[in-house]
C-alpha positions in Angstrom: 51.7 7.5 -64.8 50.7 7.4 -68.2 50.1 10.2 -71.0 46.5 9.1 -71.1 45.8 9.2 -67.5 47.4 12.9 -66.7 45.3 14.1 -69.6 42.0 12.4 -68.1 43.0 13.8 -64.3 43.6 17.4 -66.1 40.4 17.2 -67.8 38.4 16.0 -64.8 40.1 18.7 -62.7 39.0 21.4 -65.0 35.5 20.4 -65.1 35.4 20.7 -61.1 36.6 24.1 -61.3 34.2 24.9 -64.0 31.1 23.2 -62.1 32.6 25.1 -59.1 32.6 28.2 -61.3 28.8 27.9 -62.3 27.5 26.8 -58.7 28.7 30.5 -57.0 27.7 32.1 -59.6 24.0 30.4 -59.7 24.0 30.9 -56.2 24.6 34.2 -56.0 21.7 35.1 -58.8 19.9 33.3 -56.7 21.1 35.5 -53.4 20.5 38.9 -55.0 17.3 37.8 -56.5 15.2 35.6 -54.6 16.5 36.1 -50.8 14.4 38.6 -49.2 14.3 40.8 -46.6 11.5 43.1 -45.3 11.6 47.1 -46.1 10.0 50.2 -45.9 9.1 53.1 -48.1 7.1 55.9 -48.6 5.3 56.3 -51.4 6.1 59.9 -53.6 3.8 63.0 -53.2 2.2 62.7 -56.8 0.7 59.3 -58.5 2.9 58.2 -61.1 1.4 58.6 -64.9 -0.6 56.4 -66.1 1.0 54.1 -68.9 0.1 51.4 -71.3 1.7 48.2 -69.3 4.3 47.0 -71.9 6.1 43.5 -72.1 9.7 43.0 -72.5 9.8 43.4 -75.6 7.8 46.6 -75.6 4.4 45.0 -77.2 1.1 47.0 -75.1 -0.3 44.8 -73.6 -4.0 44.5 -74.0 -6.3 46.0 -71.2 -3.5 46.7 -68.9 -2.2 49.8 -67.5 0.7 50.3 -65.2 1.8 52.8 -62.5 5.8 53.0 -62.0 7.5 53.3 -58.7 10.8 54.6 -57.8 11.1 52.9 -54.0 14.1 54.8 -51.6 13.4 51.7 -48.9 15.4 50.9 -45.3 15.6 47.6 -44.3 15.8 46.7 -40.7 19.0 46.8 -40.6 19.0 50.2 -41.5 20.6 50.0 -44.9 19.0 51.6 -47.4 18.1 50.4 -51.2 16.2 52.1 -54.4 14.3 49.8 -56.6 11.5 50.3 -59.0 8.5 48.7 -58.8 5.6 48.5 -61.6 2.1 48.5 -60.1 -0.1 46.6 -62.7 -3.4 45.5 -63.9 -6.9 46.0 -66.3 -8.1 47.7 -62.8 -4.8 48.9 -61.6 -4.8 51.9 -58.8 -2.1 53.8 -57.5 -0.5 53.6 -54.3 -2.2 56.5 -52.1 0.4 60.0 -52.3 2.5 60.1 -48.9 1.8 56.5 -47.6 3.9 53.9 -45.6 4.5 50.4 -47.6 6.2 47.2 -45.9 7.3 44.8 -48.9 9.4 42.1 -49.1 12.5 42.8 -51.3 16.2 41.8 -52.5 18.9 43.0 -53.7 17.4 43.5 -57.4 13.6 43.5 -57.2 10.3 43.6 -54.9 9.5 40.2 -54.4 5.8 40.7 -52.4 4.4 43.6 -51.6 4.2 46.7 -51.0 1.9 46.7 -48.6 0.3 50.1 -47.4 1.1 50.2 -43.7 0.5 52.2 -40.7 3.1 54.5 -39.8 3.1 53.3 -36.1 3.8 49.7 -37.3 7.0 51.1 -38.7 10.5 50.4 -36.3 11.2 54.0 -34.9 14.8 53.6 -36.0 13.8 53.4 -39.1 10.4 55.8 -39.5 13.2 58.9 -39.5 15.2 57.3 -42.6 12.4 57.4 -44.7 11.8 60.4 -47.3 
């Protein structure tokens, strides 16, 4: 085997590995932020304040309030995860004090929902996990 050919078969062999590299980690972005499962909450005894809905940058943004959310939900499974949650709008309105919400979440954020539920439609082994 030539010079030139070991170098080629190196460099192809490192860009493999690096593609390899990039897929898991896309992948897993993708796990922890798109893949959902459903969860339950309760929602806190007091409404949240009312704030000026910001964008990521901070800038207000016009005609928009927001009400933030600090969820403690169990999924199905029993496990539990805390995520916020930013309720938004021009005619936002809080979650009711005390009430049961279903949503669809992953690992990282609320992807649909929450949903203000009854508590009956909640699993009983998961209705006593909830605060």
């Amino acid at each position: 085997m030539n010079l030139n050919r070991r170098k080629s078969i190196i460099l192809v062999s490192i860009i493999l590995v690096l593609l390899a590299i990039i897929c898991v980690q896309v992948a897993r972005y993708y796990h922890d932020t798109y893949v959902t499962e459903v969860g339950y909450a309760k929602t806190s005894a007091h409404v949240p304040k009312k704030e000026k809905t910001t964008d990521d940058n901070g800038k207000i943004i016009a005609h928009s309030h927001s009400y933030i959310y600090k969820f403690y939900f169990v999924t199905k499974k029993g496990e539990r995860k805390t995520l916020n949650y930013e309720l938004s709008g021009e005619n936002v309105r809080p979650l009711k004090e005390n009430s049961f919400v279903k949503a669809d979440i992953s690992d990282k954020r609320v992807v649909r929902g929450p949903y203000i539920i009854s508590k009956s439609t909640i699993p009983d082994n998961i209705i006593h996990m909830l605060k």
